[in-house]
Each structure stands twice: as structure tokens, then as C-alpha cells.
C-alpha positions in Angstrom: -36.0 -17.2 -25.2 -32.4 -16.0 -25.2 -29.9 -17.7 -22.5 -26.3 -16.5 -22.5 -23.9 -17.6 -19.5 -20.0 -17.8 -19.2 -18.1 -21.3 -19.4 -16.9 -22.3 -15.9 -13.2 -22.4 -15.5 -12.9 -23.4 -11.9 -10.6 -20.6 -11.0 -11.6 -18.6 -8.6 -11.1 -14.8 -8.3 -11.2 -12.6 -4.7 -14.2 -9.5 -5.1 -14.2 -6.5 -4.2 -11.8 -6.1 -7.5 -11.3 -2.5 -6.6 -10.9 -2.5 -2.9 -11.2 0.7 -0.4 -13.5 3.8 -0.8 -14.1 3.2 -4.8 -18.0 3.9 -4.7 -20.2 4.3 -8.1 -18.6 2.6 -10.8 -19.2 3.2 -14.2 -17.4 1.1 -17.0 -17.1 0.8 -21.0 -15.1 -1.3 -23.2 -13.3 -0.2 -26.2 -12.0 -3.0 -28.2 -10.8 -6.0 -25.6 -9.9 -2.8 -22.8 -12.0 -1.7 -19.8 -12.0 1.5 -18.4 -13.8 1.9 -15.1 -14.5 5.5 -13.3 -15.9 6.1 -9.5 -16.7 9.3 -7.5 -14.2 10.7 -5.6 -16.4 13.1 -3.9 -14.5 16.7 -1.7 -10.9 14.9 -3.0 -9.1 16.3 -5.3 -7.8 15.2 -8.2 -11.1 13.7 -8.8 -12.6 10.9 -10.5 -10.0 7.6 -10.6 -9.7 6.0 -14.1 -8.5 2.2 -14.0 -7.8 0.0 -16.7 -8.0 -3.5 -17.1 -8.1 -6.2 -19.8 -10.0 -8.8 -18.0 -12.4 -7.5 -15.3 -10.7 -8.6 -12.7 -7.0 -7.4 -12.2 -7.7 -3.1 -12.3 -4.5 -0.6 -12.9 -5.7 3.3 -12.0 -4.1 4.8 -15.4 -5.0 8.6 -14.1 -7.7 11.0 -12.5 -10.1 12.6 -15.4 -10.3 15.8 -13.3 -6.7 17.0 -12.4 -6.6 20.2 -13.2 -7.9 23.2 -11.1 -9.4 24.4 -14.5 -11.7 21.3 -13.9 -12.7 21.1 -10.9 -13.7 23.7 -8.6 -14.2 22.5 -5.3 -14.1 25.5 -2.7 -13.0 25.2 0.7 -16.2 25.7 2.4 -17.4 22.0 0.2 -18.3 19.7 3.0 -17.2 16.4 3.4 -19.0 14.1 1.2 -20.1 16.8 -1.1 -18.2 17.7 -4.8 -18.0 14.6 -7.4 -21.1 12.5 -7.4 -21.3 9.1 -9.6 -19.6 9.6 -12.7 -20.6 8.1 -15.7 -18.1 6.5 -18.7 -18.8 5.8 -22.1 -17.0 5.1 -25.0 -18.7 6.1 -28.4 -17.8 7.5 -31.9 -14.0 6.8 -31.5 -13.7 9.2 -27.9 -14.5 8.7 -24.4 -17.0 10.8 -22.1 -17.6 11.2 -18.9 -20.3 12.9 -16.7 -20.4 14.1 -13.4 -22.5 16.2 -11.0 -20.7 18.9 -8.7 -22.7 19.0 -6.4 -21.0 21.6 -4.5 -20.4 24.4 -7.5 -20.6 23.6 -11.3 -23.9 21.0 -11.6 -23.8 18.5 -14.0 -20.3 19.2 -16.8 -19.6 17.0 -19.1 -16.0 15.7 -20.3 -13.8 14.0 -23.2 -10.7 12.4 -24.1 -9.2 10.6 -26.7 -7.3 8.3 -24.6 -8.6 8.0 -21.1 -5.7 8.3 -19.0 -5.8 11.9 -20.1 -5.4 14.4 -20.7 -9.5 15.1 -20.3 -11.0 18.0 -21.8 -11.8 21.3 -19.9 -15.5 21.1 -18.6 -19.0 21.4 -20.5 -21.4 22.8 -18.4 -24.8 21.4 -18.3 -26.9 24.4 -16.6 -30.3 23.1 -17.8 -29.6 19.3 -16.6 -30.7 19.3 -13.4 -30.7 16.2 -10.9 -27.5 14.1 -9.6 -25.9 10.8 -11.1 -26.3 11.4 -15.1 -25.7 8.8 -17.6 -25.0 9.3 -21.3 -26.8 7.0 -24.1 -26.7 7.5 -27.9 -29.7 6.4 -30.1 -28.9 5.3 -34.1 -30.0 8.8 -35.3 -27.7 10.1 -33.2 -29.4 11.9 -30.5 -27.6 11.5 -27.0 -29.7 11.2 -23.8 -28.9 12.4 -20.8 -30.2 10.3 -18.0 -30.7 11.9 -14.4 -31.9 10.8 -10.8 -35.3 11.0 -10.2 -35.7 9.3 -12.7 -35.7 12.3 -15.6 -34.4 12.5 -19.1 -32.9 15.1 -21.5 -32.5 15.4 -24.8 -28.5 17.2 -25.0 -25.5 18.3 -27.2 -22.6 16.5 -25.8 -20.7 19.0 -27.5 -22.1 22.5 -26.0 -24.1 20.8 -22.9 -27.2 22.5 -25.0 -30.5 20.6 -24.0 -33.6 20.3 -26.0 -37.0 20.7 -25.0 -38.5 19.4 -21.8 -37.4 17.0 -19.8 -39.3 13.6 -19.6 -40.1 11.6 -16.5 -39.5 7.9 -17.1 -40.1 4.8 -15.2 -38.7 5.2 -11.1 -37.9 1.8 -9.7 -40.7 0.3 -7.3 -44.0 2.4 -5.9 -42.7 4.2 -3.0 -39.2 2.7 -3.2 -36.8 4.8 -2.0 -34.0 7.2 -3.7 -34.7 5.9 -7.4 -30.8 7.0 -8.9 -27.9 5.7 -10.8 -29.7 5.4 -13.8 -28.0 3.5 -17.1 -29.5 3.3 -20.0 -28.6 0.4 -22.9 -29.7 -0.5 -26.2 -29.5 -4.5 -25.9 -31.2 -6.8 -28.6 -34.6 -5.7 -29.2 -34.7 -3.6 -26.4 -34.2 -0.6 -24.1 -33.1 -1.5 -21.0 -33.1 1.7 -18.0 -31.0 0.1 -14.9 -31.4 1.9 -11.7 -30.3 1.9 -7.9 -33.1 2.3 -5.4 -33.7 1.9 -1.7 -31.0 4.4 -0.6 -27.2 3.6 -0.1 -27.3 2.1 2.9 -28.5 -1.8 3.8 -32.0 -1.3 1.7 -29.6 -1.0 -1.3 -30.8 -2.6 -4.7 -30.8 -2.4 -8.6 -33.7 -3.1 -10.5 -33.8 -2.8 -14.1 -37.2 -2.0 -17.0 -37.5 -2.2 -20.6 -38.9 -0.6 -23.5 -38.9 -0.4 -27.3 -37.4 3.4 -27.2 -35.1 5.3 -25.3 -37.7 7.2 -23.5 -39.8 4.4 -22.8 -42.7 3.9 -21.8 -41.1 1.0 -19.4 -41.8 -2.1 -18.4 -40.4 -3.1 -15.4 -38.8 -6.9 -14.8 -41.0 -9.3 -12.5 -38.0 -10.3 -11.0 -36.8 -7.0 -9.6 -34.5 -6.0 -7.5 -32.2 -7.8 -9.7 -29.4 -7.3 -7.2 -29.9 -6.6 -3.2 -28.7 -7.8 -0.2 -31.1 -6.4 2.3 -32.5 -8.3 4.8 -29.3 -11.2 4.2 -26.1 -11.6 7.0 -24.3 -11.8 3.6 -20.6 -10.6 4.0 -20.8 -7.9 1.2 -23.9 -5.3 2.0 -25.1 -2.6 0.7 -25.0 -3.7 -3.4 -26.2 -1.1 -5.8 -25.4 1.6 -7.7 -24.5 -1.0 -11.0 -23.4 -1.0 -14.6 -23.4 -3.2 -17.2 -20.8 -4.3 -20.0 -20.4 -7.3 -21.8 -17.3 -9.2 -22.8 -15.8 -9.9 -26.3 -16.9 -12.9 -26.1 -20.7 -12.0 -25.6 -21.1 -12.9 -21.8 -22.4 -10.2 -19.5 -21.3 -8.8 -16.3 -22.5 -6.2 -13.7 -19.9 -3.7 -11.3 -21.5 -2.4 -8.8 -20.5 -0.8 -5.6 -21.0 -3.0 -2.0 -19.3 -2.6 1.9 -17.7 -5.4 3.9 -18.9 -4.5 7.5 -17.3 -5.7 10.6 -17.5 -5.9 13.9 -20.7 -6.5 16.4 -24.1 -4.8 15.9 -25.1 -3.3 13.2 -21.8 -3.8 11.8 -19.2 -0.9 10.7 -17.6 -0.7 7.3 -14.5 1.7 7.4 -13.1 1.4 3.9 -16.2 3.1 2.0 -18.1 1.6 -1.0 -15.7 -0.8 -3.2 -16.5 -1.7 -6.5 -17.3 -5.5 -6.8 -17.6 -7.8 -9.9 -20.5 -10.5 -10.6 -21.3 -12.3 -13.8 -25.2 -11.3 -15.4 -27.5 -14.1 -17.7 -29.9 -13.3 -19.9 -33.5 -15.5 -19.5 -36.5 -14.3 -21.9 -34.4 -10.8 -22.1 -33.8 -10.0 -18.7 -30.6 -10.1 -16.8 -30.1 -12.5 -13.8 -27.5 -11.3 -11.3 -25.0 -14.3 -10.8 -23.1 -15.3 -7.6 -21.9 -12.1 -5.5 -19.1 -13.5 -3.1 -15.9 -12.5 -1.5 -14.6 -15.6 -3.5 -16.3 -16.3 -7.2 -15.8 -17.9 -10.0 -12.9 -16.4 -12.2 -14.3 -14.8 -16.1 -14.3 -17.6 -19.3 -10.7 -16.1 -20.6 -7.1 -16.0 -19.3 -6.6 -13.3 -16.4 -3.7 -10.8 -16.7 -1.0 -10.9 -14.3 -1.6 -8.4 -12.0 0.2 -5.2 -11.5 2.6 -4.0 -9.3 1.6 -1.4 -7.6 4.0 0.1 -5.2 3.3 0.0 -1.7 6.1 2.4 -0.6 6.6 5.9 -2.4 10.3 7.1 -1.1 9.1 10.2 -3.3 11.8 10.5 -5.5 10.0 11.7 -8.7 9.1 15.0 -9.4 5.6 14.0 -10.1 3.4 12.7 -7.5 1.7 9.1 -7.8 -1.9 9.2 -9.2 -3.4 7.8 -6.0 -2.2 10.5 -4.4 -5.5 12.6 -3.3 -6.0 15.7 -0.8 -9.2 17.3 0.6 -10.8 19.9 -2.2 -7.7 21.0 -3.8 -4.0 20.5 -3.5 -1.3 23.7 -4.4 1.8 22.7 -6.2 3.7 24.8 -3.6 2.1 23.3 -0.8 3.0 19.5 -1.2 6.1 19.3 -3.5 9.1 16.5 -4.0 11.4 19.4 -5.6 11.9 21.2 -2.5 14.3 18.4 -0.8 15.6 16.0 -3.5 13.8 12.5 -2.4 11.7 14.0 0.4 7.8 15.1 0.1 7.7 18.6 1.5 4.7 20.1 3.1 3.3 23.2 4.3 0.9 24.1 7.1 -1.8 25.7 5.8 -4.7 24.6 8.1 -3.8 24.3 12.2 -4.9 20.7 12.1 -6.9 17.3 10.3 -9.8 19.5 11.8 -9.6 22.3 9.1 -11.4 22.2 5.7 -7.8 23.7 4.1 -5.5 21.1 6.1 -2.3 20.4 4.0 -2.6 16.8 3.6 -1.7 13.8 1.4 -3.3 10.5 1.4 -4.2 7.6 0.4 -7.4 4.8 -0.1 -7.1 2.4 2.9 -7.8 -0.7 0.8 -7.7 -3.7 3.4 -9.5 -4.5 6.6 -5.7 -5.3 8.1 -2.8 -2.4 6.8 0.0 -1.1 8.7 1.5 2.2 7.5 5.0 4.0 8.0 6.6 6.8 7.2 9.7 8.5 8.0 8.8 12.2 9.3 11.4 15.2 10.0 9.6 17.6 11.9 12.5 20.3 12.5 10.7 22.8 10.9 6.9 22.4 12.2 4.5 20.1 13.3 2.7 17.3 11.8 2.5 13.5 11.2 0.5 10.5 9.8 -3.3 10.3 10.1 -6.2 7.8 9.2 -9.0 10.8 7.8 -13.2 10.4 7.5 -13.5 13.6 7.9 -12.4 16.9 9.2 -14.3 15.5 12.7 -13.3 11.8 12.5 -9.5 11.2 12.6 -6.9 9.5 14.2 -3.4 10.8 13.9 0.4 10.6 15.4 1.9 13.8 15.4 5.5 14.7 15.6 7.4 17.9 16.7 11.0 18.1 17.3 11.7 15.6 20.6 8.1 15.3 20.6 5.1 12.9 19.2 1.4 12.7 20.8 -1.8 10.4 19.4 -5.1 13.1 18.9 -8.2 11.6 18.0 -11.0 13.7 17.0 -14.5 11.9 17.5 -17.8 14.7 16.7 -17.2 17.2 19.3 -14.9 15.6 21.2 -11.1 16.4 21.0 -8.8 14.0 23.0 -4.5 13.8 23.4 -4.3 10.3 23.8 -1.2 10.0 24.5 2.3 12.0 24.4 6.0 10.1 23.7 9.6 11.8 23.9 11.8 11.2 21.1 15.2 12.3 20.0 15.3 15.6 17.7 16.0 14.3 14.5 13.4 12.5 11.9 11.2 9.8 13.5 9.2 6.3 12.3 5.7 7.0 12.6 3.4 3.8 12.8 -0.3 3.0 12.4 -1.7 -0.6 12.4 -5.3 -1.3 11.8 -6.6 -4.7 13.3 -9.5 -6.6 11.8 -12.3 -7.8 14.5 -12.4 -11.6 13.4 -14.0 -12.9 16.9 -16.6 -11.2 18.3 -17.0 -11.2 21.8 -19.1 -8.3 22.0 -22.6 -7.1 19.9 -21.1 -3.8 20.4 -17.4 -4.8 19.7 -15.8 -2.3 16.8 -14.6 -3.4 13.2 -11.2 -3.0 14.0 -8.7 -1.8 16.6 -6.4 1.7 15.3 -3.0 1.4 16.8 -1.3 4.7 17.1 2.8 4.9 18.0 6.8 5.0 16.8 9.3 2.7 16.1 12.8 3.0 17.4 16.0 2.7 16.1 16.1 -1.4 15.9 12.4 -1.3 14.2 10.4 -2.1 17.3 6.8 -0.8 17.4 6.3 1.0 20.7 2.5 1.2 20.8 1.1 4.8 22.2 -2.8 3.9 21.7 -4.9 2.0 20.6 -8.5 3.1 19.4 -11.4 1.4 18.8 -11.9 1.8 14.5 -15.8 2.4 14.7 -15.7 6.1 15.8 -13.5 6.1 11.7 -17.0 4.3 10.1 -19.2 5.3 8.0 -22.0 4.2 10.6 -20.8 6.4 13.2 -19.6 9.4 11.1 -22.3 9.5 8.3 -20.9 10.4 4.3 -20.0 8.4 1.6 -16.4 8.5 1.7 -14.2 5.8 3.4 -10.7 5.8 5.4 -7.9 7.8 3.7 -4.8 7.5 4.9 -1.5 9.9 5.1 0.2 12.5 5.9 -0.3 16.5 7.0 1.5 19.6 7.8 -0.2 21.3 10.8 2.2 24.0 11.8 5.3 25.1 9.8 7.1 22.4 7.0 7.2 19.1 7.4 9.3 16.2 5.3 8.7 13.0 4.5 11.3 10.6 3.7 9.2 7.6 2.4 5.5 6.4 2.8 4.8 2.3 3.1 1.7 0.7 3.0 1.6 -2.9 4.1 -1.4 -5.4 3.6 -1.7 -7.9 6.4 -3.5 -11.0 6.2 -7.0 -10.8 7.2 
């Protein structure tokens, strides 16, 4: 029997470690760093890179794909389509990273010698067919290429040639549903073929086999699913979708992506999939999924100080910030800081949020309670700040010259909530989102979406307030969660500064 655990500490640490709409982790350690990728799906750049040096505290270094050259994502890609569960490896002195487009190039394949980029241009996989691949290398040196299904090829990480057939391998549970995110690892004696099954939603679980080869044949672990909250009232639903990595000092630990839903019945999670942290044991060669909490025990080893990431961007550099993302793709001349010095310029491309091409720059709402600002000069068009979905679930305050209304956009229905004179010149546009902490109601919504302006002496005159489950994935369908930011809709619009504000939940 082998038994491996972690020391306790008694510090505690707060999980989800990546908060907001960071679905389908994938990790790797090189040396005593971890590098962590998620899907990013129709927003471009694509693919998030973070970095940390102690599983807990996570910096985003970059975006592997942000370069048109990379990723092609066309405007007719629909919501939720484009970049599906990437995965990162580190091997033979270079990082890799594999994706499926779903919505043009398949399954491509990059690399980078130091991942904050620059990554390599893509390597297409035509012959790789099936979503969510992994990468594994064996000790001659072959490299497997691990699909969803669950199928397996035998591939040139160099050319994206494949060999031969491909191999059906062991598919979760008899009937389970979606068998996908497959991971392969060589650990001990074993093989070890992690996979997600029982769909994305509350059925969501990983359950994990074993073999003495690559391709199997599998065993799979009595114990299984490994990981699942289904059929719990546990806080975080939804787990799957993991990966595995172990710690210098030999402990084990599992990422995996979960939702924190609010509200009445059956709950409504707004932020997406996050990326949550648990510690993993090893009893007669199987893993055991430690505690999952909101609060859990902190790793064995000192934790970094955590970085400062700026809340407010008053957009002074000629570069934009790397958590900066748009729907499908994002033209330089379109949303530039070098028009006005210390302003963000945009310009209209689409009439409104409702358009595929929409000129629009946001951001991952990351807490359950947020307020965002921003300073918006309308003289030269229309436009505003806006919590997104989708191109038919937003919310948005939008300003013209002596003008600002709230629109909401629910499915078919299209709504001016509200209108507001102002004076001509640039105005404060405000949106506050309201965690539900009592409910009242079975049918009461996560959160309350408070739409309006502040005036000169900083007072918040409220225009609406919306209920925040018509912006959930329950109501809206996808895989993406709330972005946040700001558009053009007719004309140019500046921006004078951006501010996100957590508030205590």
C-alpha cells in the first residue's frame, strides 16, 4: 500500500483560486512554477495563462493565442463555440498546449519556450478528431494524443502527423454520460487515464482507471467518481473537468473546474465555471479527492504574497492589459489607447451588444458582489458599460450626448428600462451587482443588476434594477460566464478610466 498526504498547517486558504468564468483547467509544473491554462471559448485573445508558485495565489502572465495568425474565430462563431478545454504540459525543456476550435481549425497544437509567450503559430491536427485532447509522452518517446470519447492517437507533436488508427480506451461508467476531459499520467507503476463524465451541469464528476500501458487495457477504480457533487446542497456544484500535478514536495493535488450557484430554485451561477483547488491521497494506488470547500486547508509550504492586480485601468499605456478580452476578435484600430493620450478609444462597428461584431472590451466578473465605473465621453457616438452572456443576454447603460438609457436584452425580448438626462460632457457610468444572501423566494434570482450614473458629488442615482438570473447560465444556456465592459454602438466613444470594485459578500 502507498499513502501519501500533506502536513496540516492550520492555515486556511478561500477556493475558487481562479474566480469568474475560468472553466477547464489544465496545469503543469516546471521546476517549483505552475502554469495553469482554461478555455476561453468565442473571446478573443484566447486561452488565459497564470502562474503561480504555490497553487493558491494565481497571476495571468498572458494569453497563448493572441495573435489573429492563431486563432481564427469568424464572426458567424456562436457564443460558446471556438476554444474548447485546453490542455498544458511541460516536457523535454518546452511547453505545449492543445486545443480544439471547434468553430474552424479542429484540434492545433502549440509551443513556447517560456509560457507567457510568445506561443508558436498553430499545428494543425486534421486526422485528430474529437474535442478536449490531452498530450502524454511514453519513455520511447511516443506522444499520445488523448480525445473525448474516449479515443487515442498515436501523433508528431511537431507536424500534427498521426499514426495509424485510433484506439478506443476505457469511457467512464456504462451509460454514463459525456465521457471527456481525458488526462493521461504515468504515476508509479501505473497508467492512470482521468476523465470527466456525467455532462457539465449538476451530474458532473471525474472518475479515474488504470493500466500497465498507455493504451490500456483499463481498469477502472472501485471508488469512482472520485470527485462529484451531484445529488449534495454543497455550495460549489458542478465539479469536473480535473487535472492532476503534484508538488515538489511529493503531495498531490487536483484543479478542477466547479460553479457557486445562488439564489432560489434550482440555483443560478452567473460567473461561469472557476477553477478550484483540492488536495488528492494516494491509498493502494488510487487517488482520494480531499476536502472541496469555499474555505480549506492551506498547501504544506509558505504561500506567496499575492499580487496586485489592478482594479482600475485609466488606460494610459499603449498596450492593453492581458485580461482584456472581446467577442471573436478585436482590431487594433477599433479599440486603441493611442488615439487620445490616457483614454481607450472605440469604434462602432456592430449597432449594439446584440451583434456578433459589437466593438467591445471587457472583462471576467470574478465576485458574486462587484460594482464597476467608468468615465464615458460620448460626443462622438453612442455607447456605454455592459454586463455580457451573450449577444441575447445583456444588461447595459448607455450614453449619448445629454443622454443615458438602461437596455436589457432577455431571448427575444428587447426592453428600454429606463432613460436619464445628463449634461453634454463625459458622464460616470455605474453598475452594482447584489448577491442574494436571504432567500425569501424559491424563485428569488442570484443577484440584483443595478443599472445608473453618478453625479458630480459621486452619488449613485439608481436607473434600474434587474433581477441577475435572466444573465445565468441556467437561463441563457453556454459555457461562458458574465463579462463585464465597455462598447461602441454608434460612432466613437472614449473611456477615461475602467474600475472594478469587489464588495464583501
Amino acid at each position: 500500500m502507498r499513502v501519501s498526504s500533506r502536513p496540516e498547517t492550520g492555515a486556511t486558504i478561500s477556493n475558487p483560486v481562479i474566480p469568474g468564468f475560468h472553466p477547464d483547467p489544465s496545469i503543469c509544473r516546471a521546476g517549483e512554477d505552475y502554469y495553469l491554462a482554461c478555455s476561453s471559448f468565442e473571446y478573443f485573445p484566447g486561452i488565459p495563462v497564470f502562474h503561480s508558485r504555490d497553487l493558491v495565489h494565481w497571476t495571468q502572465i498572458g494569453n497563448a493565442l493572441d495573435r489573429p495568425g492563431q486563432l481564427r474565430l469568424p464572426p458567424e462563431t456562436p457564443s460558446s463555440g471556438g476554444l474548447y478545454a485546453p490542455t498544458l504540459r511541460y516536457h523535454d525543456g518546452r511547453f505545449w498546449l492543445i486545443v480544439t476550435n471547434v468553430s474552424s481549425d479542429g484540434n492545433v497544437l502549440f509551443t513556447a519556450t517560456d509560457p507567457a509567450g510568445p506561443w508558436s503559430d498553430p499545428i494543425r491536427l486534421p486526422d485528430v478528431h474529437g474535442i478536449d485532447p490531452d498530450l502524454a509522452w511514453d519513455d520511447d518517446g511516443n506522444c499520445w494524443c488523448t480525445v473525448a470519447g474516449v479515443s487515442q492517437f498515436r501523433i508528431d507533436p511537431h507536424t500534427g502527423e498521426t499514426f495509424g488508427e485510433p484506439t478506443r480506451l476505457w469511457s467512464g461508467a456504462p451509460g454514463a454520460k459525456a465521457p471527456e476531459a481525458p488526462h493521461l499520467y504515468r504515476i508509479g507503476d501505473y497508467w492512470y487515464l482521468l476523465i470527466a463524465e456525467g455532462g457539465t451541469e449538476r451530474c458532473h464528476g471525474v472518475s479515474i482507471a488504470r493500466g500497465r500501458t498507455p493504451n490500456g487495457p483499463f481498469e477502472p477504480c472501485p471508488a469512482n467518481p472520485i470527485l462529484t457533487h451531484r445529488g449534495t446542497d454543497h455550495p460549489i456544484q458542478n465539479t469536473g473537468h480535473g487535472d492532476l500535478v503534484q508538488g515538489p514536495d511529493g503531495s498531490w493535488w487536483m484543479v478542477f473546474l466547479g460553479v457557486r450557484p445562488h439564489g432560489g430554485t434550482p440555483g443560478w451561477h452567473v460567473l461561469g465555471r472557476e477553477t478550484f483547488l483540492a488536495p488528492v491521497s494516494w491509498v493502494d494506488d488510487w487517488p482520494v479527492v480531499g476536502e472541496v470547500s469555499p474555505v480549506m486547508a492551506a498547501p504544506p509550504w509558505p504561500l506567496q504574497e499575492p499580487a496586485v492586480v489592478p482594479v482600475r485601468d485609466d488606460f494610459d499605456l499603449s498596450e492593453l492589459a492581458v485580461g482584456w478580452i472581446s467577442p471573436r476578435f478585436r482590431p487594433a484600430r477599433d479599440c486603441t489607447t493611442k488615439e487620445r493620450a490616457g483614454w481607450l478609444s472605440l469604434h462602432a462597428r456592430g449597432e449594439s451588444l446584440d451583434d456578433p461584431e459589437v466593438t467591445f472590451l471587457g472583462r471576467r466578473q470574478q465576485h458574486p458582489s462587484c460594482r464597476t465605473r467608468a468615465l464615458a465621453d460620448p460626443a462622438e457616438g453612442r455607447g456605454g458599460l455592459a454586463v455580457r452572456l451573450d449577444e441575447q443576454h445583456h444588461y447595459e447603460i448607455e450614453a449619448t450626448p445629454g443622454h443615458v438609457r438602461v437596455l436589457a436584452r432577455v431571448g427575444p425580448l428587447h426592453s428600454v428600462v429606463a432613460t436619464h438626462p445628463t449634461t453634454d460632457g463625459p458622464v460616470v457610468l455605474r453598475i452594482d451587482m447584489t448577491a442574494t444572501r436571504q432567500v425569501s423566494d424559491a424563485r428569488q434570482g442570484p443577484d440584483t443588476v443595478s443599472l445608473g450614473v453618478e453625479d458630480e458629488d459621486g452619488t449613485f442615482v439608481e436607473l434600474a434594477a434587474l433581477d441577475g438570473r435572466y444573465l445565468s447560465t441556467e437561463v441563457a444556456g453556454g459555457f461562458t460566464g458574465r463579462v463585464i465592459g465597455l462598447y461602441a454602438s454608434a460612432g466613437t466613444v472614449h473611456f477615461d478610466w475602467f474600475d472594478y470594485e469587489a464588495l464583501t459578500d
